[in-house]
N, C-alpha and C positions, 0 to 999 in steps of 0.2 A: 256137523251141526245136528242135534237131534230138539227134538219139545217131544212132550208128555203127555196124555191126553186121554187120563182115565185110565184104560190097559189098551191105550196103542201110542206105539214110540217111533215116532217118523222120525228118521235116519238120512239123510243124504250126505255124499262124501264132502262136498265142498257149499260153500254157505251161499253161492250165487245159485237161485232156482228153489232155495228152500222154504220160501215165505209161498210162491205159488204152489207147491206142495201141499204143504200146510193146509191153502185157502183151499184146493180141491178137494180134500178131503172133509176138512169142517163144512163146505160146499153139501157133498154129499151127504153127510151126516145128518144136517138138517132136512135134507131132501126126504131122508126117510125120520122124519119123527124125532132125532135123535140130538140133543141140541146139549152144545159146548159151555157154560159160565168160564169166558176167559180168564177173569182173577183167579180162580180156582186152580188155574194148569198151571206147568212150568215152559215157557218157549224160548227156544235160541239157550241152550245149555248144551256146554261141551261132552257131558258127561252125567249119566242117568243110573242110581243104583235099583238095582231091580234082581230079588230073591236071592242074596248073599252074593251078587256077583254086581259087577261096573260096568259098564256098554258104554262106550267112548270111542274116541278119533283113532286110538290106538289097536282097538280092537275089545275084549271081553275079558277080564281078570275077576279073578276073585277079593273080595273084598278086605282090606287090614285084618280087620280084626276074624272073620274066619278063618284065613293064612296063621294069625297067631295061633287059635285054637285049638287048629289041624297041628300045628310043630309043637308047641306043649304036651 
């Protein structure tokens, strides 16, 4: 289970404990100044593409169509 959240991508293996992750961190964020617009993010997605590469359950691949690029 991952969400999004500007440029930080909380990651945990399994989807039980991940909301309270979440809320510690958004927690803190606001602690120091720094404050979340929820509509804005993506939360609870399997899979997050970030700089020609995928970060997922499965682990880190690179993306379609840079795979095609690379082999053309």
């Amino acid at each position: 289970m991952a969400s999004f959240i500007d440029n930080i991508i909380v990651g945990t293996e399994k989807e039980e404990g991940h909301n309270e992750v979440v809320k510690e961190i958004v927690k803190r964020l606001v602690e120091n100044d720094l404050y979340v617009k929820s509509k804005k993010y993506k939360w609870k997605i399997r899979e997050v593409g970030f700089s020609e590469v995928v970060i997922g359950s499965e682990g880190i691949k690179i993306k379609e169509e840079k795979m095609k690029r690379v082999l053309e």
